[in-house]
TIMI-2910 file (N, C-alpha, C, CB; in pm, 1 decimal, decimal comma, always signed):
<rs>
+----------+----------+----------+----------+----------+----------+----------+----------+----------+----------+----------+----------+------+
!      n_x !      n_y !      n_z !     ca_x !     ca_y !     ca_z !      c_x !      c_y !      c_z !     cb_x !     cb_y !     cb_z ! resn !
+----------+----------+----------+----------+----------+----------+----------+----------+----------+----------+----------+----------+------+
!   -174,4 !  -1367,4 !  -8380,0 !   -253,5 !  -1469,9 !  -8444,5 !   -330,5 !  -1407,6 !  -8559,9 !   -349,2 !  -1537,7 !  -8344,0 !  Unk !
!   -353,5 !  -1479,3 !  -8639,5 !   -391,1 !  -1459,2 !  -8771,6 !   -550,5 !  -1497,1 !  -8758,1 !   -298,8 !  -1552,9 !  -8880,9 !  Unk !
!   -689,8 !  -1391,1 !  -8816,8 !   -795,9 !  -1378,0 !  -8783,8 !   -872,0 !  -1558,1 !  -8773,8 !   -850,4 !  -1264,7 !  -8887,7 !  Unk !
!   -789,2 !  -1627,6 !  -8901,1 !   -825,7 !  -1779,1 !  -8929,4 !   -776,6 !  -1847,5 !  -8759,2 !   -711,5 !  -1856,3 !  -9095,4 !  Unk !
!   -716,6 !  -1821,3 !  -8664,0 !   -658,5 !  -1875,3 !  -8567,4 !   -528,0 !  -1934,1 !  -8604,2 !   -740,8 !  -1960,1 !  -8513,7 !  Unk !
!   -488,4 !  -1904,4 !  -8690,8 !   -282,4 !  -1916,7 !  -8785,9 !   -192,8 !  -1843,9 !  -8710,2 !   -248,7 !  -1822,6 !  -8974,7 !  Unk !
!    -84,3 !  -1889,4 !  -8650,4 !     +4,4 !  -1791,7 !  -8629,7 !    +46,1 !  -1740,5 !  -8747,0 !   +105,2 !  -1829,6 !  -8557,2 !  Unk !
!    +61,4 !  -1598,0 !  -8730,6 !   +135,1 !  -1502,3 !  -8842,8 !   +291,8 !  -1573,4 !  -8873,0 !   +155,4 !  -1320,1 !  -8772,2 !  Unk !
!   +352,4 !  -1637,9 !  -8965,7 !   +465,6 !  -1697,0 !  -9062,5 !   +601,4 !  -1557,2 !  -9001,4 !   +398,6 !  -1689,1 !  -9289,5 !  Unk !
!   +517,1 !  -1417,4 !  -9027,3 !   +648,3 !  -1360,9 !  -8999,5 !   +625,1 !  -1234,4 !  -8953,9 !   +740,9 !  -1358,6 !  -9112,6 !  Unk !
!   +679,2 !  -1190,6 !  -8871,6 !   +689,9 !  -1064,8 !  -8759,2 !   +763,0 !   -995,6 !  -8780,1 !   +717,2 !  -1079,9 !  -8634,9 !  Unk !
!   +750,9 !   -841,3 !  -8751,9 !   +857,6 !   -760,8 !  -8752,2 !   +865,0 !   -666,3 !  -8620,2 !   +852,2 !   -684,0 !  -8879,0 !  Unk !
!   +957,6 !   -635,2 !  -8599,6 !   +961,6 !   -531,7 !  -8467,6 !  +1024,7 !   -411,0 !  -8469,6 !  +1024,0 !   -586,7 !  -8356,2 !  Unk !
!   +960,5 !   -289,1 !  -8493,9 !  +1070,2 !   -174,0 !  -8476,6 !  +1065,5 !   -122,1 !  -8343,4 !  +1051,0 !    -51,2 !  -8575,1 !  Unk !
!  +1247,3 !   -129,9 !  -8307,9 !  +1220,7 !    -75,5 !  -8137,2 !  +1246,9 !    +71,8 !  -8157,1 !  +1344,3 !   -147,4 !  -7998,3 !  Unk !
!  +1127,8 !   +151,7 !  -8070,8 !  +1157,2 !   +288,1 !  -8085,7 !  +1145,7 !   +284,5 !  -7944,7 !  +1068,4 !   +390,6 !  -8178,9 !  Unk !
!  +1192,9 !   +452,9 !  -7918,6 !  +1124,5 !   +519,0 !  -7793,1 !  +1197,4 !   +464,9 !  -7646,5 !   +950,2 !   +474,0 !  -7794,6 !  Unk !
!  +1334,9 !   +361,9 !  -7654,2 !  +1373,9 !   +299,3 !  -7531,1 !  +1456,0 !   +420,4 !  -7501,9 !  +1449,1 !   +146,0 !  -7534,3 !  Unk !
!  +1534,5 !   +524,4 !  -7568,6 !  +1591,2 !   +597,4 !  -7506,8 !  +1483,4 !   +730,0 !  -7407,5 !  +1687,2 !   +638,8 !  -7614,9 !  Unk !
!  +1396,8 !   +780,7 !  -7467,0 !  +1279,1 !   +821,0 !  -7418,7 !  +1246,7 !   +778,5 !  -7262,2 !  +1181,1 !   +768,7 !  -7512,6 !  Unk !
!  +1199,1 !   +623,4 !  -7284,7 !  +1163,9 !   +518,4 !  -7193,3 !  +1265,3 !   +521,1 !  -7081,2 !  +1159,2 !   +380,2 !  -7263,4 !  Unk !
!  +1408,6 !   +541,7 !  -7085,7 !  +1471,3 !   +578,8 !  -7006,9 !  +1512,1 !   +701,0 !  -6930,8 !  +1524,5 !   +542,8 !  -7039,2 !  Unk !
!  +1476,0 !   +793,0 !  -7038,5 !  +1503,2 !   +907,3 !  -6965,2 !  +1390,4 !   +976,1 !  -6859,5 !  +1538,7 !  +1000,0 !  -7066,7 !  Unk !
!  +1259,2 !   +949,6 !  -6871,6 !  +1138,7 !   +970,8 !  -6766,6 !  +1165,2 !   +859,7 !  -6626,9 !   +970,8 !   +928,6 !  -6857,2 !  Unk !
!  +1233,9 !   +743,0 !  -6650,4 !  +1262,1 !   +685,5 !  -6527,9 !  +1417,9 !   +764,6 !  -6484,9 !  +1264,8 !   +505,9 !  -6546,9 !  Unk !
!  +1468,7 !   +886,7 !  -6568,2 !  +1577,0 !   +907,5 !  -6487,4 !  +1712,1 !   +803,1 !  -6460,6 !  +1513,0 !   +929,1 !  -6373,7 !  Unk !
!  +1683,7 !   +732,7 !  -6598,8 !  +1809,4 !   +612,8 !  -6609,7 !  +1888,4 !   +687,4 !  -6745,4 !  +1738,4 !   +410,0 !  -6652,3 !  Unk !
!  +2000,0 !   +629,1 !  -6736,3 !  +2075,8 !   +666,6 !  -6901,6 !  +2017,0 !   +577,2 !  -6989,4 !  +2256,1 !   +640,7 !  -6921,5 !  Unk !
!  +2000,1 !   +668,3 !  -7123,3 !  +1983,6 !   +631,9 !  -7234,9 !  +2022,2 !   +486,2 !  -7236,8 !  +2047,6 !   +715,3 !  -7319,5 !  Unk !
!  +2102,6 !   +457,9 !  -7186,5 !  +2176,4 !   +304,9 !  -7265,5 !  +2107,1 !   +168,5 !  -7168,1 !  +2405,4 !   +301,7 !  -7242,6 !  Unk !
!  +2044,1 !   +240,5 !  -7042,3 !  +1961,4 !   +129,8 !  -7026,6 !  +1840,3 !   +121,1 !  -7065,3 !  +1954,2 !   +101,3 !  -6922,8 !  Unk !
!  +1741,6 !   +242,9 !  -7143,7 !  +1659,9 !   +188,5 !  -7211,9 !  +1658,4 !   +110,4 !  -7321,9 !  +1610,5 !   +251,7 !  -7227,9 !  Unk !
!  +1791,5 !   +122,7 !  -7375,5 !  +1854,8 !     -8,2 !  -7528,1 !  +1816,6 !   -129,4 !  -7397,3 !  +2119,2 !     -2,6 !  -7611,7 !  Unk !
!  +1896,9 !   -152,4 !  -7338,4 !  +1913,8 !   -253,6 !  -7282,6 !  +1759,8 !   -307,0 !  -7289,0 !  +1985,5 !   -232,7 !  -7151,3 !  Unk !
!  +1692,6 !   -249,1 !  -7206,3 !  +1546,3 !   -302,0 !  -7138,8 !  +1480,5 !   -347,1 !  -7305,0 !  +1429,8 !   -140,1 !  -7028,8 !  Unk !
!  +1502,8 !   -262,1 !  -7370,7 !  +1443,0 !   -271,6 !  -7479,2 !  +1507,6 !   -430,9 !  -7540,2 !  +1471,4 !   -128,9 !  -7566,9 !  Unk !
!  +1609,7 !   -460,6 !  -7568,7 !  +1712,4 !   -560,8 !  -7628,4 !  +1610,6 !   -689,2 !  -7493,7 !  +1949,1 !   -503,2 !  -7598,9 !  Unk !
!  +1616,1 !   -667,5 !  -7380,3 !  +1559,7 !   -778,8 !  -7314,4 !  +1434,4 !   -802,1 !  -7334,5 !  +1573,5 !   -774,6 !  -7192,6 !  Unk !
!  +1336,4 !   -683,2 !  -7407,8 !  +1219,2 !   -739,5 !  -7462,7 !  +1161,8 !   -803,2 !  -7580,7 !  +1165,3 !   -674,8 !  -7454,7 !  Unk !
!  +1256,7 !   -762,6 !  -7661,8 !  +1283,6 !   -812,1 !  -7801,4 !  +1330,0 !   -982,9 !  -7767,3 !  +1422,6 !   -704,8 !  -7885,8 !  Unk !
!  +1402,5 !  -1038,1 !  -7646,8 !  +1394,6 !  -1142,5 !  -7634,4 !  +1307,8 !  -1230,8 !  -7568,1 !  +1471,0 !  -1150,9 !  -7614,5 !  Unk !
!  +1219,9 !  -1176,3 !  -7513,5 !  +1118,8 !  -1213,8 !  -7433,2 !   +990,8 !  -1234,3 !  -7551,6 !  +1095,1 !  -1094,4 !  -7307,7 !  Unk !
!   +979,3 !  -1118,3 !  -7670,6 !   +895,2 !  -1156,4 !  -7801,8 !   +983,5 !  -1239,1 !  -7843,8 !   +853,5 !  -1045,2 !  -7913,7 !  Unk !
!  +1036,9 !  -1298,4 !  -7906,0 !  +1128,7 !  -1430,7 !  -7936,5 !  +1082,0 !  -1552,3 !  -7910,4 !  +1248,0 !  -1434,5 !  -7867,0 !  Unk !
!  +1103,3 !  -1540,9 !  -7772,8 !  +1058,0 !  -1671,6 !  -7698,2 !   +908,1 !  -1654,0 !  -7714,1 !  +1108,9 !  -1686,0 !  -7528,4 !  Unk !
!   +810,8 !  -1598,9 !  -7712,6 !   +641,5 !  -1563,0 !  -7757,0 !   +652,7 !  -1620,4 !  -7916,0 !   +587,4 !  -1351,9 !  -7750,6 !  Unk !
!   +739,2 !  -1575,4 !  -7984,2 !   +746,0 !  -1584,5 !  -8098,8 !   +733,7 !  -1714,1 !  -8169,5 !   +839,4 !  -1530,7 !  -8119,8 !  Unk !
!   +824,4 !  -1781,4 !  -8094,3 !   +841,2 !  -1942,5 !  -8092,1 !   +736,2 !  -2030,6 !  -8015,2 !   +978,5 !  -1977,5 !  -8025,2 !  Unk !
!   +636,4 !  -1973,8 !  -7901,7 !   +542,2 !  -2006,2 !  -7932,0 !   +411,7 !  -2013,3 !  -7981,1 !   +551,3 !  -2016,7 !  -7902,0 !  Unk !
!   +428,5 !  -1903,7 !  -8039,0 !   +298,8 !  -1899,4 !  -8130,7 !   +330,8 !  -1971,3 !  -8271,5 !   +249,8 !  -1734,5 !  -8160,3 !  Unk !
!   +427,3 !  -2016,5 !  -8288,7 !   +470,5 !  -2077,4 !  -8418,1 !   +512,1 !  -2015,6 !  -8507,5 !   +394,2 !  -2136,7 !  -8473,5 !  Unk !
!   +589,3 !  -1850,4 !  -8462,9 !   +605,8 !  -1788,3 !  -8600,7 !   +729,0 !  -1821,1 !  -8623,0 !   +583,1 !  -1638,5 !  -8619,1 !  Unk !
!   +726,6 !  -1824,4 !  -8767,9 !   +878,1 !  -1874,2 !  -8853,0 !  +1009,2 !  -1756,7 !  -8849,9 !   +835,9 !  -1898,3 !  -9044,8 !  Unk !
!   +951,3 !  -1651,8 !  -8866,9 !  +1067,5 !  -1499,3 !  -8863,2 !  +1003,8 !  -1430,5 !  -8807,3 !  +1119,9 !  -1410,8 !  -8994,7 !  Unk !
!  +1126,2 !  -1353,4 !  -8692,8 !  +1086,8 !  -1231,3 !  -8650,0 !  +1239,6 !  -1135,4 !  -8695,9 !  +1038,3 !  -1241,3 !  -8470,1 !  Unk !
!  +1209,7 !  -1024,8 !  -8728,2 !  +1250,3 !   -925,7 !  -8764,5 !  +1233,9 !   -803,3 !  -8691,7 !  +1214,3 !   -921,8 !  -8863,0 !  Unk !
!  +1390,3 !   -802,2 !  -8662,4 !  +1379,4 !   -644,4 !  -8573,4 !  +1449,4 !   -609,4 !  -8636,1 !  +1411,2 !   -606,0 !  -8422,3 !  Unk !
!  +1391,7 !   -430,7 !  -8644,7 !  +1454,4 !   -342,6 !  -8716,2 !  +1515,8 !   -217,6 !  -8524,2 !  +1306,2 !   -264,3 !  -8874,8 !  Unk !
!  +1659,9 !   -237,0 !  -8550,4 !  +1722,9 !   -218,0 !  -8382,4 !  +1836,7 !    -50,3 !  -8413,6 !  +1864,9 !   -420,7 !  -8319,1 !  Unk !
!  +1834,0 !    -28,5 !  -8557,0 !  +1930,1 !    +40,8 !  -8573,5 !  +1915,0 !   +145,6 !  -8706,3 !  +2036,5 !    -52,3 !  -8575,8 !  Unk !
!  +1849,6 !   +221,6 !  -8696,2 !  +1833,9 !   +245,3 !  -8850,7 !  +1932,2 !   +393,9 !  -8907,1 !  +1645,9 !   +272,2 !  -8880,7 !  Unk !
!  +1996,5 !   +414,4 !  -9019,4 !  +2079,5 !   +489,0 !  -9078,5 !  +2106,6 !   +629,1 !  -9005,6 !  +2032,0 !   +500,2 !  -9207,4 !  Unk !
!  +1969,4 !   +670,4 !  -8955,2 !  +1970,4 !   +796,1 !  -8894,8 !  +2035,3 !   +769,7 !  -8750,9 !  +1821,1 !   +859,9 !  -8890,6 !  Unk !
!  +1987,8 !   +653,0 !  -8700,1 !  +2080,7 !   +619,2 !  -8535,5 !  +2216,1 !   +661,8 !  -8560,5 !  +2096,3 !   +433,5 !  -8478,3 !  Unk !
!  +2301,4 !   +666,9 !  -8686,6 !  +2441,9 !   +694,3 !  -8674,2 !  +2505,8 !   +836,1 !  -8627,7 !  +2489,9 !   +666,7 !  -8798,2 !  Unk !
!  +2369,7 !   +971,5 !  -8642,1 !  +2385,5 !  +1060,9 !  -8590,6 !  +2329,5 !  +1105,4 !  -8433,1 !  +2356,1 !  +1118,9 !  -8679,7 !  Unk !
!  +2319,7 !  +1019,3 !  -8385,5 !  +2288,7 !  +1006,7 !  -8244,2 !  +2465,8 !  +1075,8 !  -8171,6 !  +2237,6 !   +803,3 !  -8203,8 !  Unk !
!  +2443,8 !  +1098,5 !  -8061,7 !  +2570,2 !  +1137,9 !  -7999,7 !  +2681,3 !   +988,7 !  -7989,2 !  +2525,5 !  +1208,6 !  -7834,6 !  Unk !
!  +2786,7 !  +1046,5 !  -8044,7 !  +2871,0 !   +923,3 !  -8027,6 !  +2898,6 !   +809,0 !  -7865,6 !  +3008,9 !   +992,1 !  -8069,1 !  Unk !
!  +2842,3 !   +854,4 !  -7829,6 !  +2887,7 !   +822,0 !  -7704,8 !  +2771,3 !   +729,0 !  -7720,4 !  +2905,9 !   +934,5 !  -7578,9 !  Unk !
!  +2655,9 !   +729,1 !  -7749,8 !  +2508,6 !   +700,1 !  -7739,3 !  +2550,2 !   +550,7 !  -7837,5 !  +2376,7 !   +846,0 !  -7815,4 !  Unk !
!  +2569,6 !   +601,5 !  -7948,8 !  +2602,8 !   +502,7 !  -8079,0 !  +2726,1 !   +389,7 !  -8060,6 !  +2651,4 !   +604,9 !  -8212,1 !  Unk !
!  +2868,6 !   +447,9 !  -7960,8 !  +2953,9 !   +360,8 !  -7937,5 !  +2877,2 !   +249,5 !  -7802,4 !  +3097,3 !   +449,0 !  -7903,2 !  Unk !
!  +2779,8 !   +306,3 !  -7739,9 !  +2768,4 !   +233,1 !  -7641,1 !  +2645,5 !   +138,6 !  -7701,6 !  +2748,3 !   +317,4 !  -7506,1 !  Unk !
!  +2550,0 !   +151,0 !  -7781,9 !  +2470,0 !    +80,7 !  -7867,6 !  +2561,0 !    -36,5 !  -7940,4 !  +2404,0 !   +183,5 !  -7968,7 !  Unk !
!  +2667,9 !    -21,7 !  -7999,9 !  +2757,8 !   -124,5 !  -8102,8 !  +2809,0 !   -207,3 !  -7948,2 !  +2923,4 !    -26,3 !  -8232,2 !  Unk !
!  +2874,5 !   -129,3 !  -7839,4 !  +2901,1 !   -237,4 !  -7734,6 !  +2808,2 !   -309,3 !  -7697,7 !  +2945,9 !   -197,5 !  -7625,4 !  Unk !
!  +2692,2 !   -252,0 !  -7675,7 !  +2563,7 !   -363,0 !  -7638,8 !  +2555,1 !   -461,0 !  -7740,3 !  +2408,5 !   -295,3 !  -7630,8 !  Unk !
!  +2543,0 !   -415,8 !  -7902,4 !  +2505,1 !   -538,2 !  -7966,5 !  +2635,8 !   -683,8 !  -7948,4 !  +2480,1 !   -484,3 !  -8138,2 !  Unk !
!  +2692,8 !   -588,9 !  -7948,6 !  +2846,6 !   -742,5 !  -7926,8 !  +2860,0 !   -758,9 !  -7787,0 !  +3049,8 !   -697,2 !  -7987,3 !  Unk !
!  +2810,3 !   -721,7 !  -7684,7 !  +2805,1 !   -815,6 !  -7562,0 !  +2709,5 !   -902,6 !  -7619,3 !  +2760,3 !   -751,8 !  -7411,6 !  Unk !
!  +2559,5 !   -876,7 !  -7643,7 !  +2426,6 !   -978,7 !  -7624,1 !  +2466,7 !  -1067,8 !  -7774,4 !  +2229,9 !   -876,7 !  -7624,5 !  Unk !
!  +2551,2 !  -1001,8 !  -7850,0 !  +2527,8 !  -1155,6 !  -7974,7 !  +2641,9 !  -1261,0 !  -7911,5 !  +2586,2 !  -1111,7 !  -8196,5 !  Unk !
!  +2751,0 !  -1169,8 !  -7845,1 !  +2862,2 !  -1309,7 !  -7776,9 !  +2817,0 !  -1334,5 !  -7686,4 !  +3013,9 !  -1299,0 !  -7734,2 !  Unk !
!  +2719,2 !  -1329,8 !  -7546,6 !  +2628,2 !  -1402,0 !  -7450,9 !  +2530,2 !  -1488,3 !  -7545,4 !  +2541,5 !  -1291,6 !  -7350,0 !  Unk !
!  +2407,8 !  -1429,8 !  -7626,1 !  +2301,2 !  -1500,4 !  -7638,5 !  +2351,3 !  -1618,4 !  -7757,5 !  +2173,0 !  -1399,1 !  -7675,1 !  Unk !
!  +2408,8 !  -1591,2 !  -7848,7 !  +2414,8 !  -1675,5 !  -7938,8 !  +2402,2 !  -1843,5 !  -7884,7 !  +2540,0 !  -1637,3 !  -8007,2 !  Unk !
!  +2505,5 !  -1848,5 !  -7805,0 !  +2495,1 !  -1990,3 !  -7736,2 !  +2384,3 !  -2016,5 !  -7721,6 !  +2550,7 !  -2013,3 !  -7615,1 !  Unk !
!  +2319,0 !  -1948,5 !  -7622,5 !  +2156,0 !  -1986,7 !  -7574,0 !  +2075,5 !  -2052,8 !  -7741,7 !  +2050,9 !  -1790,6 !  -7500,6 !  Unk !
!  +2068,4 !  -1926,5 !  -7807,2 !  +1973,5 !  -1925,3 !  -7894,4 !  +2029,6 !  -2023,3 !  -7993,4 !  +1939,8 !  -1788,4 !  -7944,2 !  Unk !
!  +2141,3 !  -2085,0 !  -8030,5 !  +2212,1 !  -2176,7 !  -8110,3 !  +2132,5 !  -2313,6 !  -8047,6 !  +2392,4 !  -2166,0 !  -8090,5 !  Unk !
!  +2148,3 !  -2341,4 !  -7907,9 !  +2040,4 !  -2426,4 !  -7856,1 !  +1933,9 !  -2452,0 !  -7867,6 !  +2023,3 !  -2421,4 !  -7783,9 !  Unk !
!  +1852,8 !  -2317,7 !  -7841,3 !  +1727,0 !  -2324,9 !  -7883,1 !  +1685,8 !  -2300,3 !  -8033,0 !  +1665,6 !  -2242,5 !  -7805,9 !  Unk !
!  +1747,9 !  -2375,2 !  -8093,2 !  +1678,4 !  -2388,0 !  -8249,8 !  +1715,5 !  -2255,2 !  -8317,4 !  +1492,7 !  -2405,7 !  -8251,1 !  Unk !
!  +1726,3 !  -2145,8 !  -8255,4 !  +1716,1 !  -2004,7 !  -8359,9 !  +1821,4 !  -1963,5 !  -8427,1 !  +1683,6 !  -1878,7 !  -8293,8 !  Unk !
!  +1759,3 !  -1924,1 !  -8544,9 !  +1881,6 !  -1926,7 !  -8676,0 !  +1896,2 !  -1777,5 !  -8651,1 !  +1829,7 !  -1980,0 !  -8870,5 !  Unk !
!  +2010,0 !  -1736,1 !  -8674,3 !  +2033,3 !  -1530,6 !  -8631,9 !  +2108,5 !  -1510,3 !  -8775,6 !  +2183,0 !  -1463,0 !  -8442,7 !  Unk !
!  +2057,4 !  -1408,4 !  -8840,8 !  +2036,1 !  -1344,4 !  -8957,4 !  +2048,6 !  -1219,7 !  -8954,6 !  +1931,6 !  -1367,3 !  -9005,1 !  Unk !
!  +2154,2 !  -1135,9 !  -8979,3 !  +2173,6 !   -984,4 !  -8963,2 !  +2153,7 !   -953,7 !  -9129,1 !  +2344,8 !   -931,7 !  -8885,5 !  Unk !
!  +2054,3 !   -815,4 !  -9154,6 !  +2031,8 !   -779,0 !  -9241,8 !  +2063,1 !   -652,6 !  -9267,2 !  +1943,3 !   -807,3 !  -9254,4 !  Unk !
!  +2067,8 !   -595,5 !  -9310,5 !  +2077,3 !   -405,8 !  -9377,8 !  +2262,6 !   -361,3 !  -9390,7 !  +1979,3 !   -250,1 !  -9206,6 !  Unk !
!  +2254,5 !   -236,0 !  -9403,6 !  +2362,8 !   -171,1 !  -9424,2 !  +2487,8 !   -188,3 !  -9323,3 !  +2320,7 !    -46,2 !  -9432,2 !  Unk !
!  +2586,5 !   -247,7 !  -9386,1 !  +2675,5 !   -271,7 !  -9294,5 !  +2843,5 !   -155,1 !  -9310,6 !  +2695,1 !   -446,4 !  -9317,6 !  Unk !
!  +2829,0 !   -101,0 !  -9399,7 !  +2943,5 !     -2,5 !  -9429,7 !  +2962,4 !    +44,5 !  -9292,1 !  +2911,1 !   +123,0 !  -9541,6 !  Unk !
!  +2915,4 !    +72,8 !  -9174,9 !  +2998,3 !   +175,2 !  -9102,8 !  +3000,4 !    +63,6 !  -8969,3 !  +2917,7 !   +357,4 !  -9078,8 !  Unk !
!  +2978,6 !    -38,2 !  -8957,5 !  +2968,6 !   -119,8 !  -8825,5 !  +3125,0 !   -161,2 !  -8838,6 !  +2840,2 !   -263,3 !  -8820,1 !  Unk !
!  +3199,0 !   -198,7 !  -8692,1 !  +3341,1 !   -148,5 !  -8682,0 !  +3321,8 !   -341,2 !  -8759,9 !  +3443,5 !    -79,1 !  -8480,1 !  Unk !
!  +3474,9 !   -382,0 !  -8776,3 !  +3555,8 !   -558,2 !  -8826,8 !  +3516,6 !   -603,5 !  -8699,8 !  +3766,6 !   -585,4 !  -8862,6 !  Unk !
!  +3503,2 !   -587,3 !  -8604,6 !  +3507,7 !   -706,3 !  -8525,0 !  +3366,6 !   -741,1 !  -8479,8 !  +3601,8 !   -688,5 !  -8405,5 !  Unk !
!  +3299,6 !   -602,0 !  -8484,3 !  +3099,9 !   -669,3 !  -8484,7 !  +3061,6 !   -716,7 !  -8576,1 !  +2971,4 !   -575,5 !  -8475,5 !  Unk !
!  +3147,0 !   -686,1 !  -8737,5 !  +3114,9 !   -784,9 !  -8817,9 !  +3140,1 !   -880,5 !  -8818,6 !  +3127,4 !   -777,5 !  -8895,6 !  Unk !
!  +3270,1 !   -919,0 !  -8763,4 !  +3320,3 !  -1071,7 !  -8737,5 !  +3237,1 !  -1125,8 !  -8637,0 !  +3475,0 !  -1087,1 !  -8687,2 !  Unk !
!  +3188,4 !  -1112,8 !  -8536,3 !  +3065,3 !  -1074,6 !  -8453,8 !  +2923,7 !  -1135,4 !  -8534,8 !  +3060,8 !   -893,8 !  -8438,3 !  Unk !
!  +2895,1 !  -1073,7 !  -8614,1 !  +2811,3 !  -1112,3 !  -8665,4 !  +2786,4 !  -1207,4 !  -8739,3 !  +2788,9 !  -1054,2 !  -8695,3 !  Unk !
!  +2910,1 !  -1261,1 !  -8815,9 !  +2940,4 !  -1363,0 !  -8900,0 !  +2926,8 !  -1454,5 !  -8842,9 !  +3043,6 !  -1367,9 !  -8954,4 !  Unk !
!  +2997,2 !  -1490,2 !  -8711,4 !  +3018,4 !  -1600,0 !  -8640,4 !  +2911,5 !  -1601,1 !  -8582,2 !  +3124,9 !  -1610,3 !  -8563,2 !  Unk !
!  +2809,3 !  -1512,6 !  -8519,4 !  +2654,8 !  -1568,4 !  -8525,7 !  +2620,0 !  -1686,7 !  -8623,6 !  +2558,5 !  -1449,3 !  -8571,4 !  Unk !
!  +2581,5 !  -1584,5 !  -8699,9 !  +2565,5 !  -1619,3 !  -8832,3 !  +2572,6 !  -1813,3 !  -8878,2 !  +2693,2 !  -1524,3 !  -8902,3 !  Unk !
!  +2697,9 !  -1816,0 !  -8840,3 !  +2758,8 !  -1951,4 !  -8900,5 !  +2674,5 !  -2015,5 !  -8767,6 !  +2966,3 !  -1976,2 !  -8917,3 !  Unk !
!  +2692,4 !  -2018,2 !  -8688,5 !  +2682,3 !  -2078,7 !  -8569,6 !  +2574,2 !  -2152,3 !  -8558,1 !  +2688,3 !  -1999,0 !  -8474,6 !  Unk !
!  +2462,3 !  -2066,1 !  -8599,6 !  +2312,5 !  -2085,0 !  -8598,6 !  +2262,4 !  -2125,0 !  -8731,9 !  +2239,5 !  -1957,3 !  -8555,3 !  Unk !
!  +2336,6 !  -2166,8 !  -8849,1 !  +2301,8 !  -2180,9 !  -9008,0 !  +2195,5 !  -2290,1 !  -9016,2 !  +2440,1 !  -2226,7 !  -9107,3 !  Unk !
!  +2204,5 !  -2426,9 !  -8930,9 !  +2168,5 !  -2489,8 !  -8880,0 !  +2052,2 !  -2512,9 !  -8870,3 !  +2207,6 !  -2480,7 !  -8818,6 !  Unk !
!  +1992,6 !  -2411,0 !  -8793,6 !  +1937,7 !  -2434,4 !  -8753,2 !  +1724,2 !  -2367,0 !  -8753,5 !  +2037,8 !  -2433,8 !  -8679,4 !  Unk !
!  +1625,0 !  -2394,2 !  -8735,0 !  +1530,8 !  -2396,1 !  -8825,7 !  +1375,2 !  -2374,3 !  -8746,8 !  +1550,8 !  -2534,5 !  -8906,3 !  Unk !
!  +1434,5 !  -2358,6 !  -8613,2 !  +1283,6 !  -2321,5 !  -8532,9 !  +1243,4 !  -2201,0 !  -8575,9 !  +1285,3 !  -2308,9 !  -8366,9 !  Unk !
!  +1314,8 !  -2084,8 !  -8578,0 !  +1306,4 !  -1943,3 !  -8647,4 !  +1405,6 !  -1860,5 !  -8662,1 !  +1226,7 !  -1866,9 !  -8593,1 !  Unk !
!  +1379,3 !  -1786,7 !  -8731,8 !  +1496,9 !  -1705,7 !  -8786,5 !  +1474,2 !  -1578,7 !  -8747,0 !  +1516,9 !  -1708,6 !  -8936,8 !  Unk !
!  +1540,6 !  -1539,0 !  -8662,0 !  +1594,2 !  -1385,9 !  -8600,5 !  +1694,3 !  -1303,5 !  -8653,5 !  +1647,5 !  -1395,9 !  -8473,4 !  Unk !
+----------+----------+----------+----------+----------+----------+----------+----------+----------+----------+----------+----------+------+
</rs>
């Protein structure tokens, strides 16, 4: 909330620290993405009710590409399970999904992946994720 009592128009989120977050509970790396990816939707739904218009997560940034491959292939599988599960949901619930930044090294079919988000949700105008 904004000091006037306004919800803030637009949000951003950088997720750090879930691989970390996993490794002190003694889980693999790839379920702190996960836990992390389920909180980023849980601010969403907060998001939408506080009235904010965009939220923006920053989930992947240039340097993630030198992460261990194994780390990075299993990150690109997570994002294309949760955009082919959630999209439906979130196509329902009003939210428009908007992929932004550098796309040169993401494989054709998470981009096709992403596109078809994309289209799916054009629509639509509660907020834009």
């Amino acid at each position: 909330m904004a000091s006037d009592g306004r919800a803030a128009r637009y949000v951003a989120i950088i997720t750090d620290g879930n691989g970390r977050w996993a490794q002190q509970r003694g889980l693999p790396v790839i379920d702190g993405h996960q836990a992390g990816a389920d909180m980023v939707k849980a601010r969403l739904r907060d998001a939408v009710e506080f009235g904010v218009r965009e939220l923006t997560v920053y989930s992947f940034s240039t340097e993630n590409w030198s992460r261990p491959a194994e780390e990075v292939t299993a990150l690109m599988r997570m994002f294309s399970q949760r955009i082919q599960s959630e999209t439906p949901e979130l196509n329902e619930e009003g939210v428009r999904m908007r992929f932004i930044g550098r796309r040169e090294r993401v494989t054709p079919a998470l981009l096709e992946q992403m596109d078809w988000a994309e289209a799916e949700t054009a629509g639509n105008d509660r907020i834009t994720l």
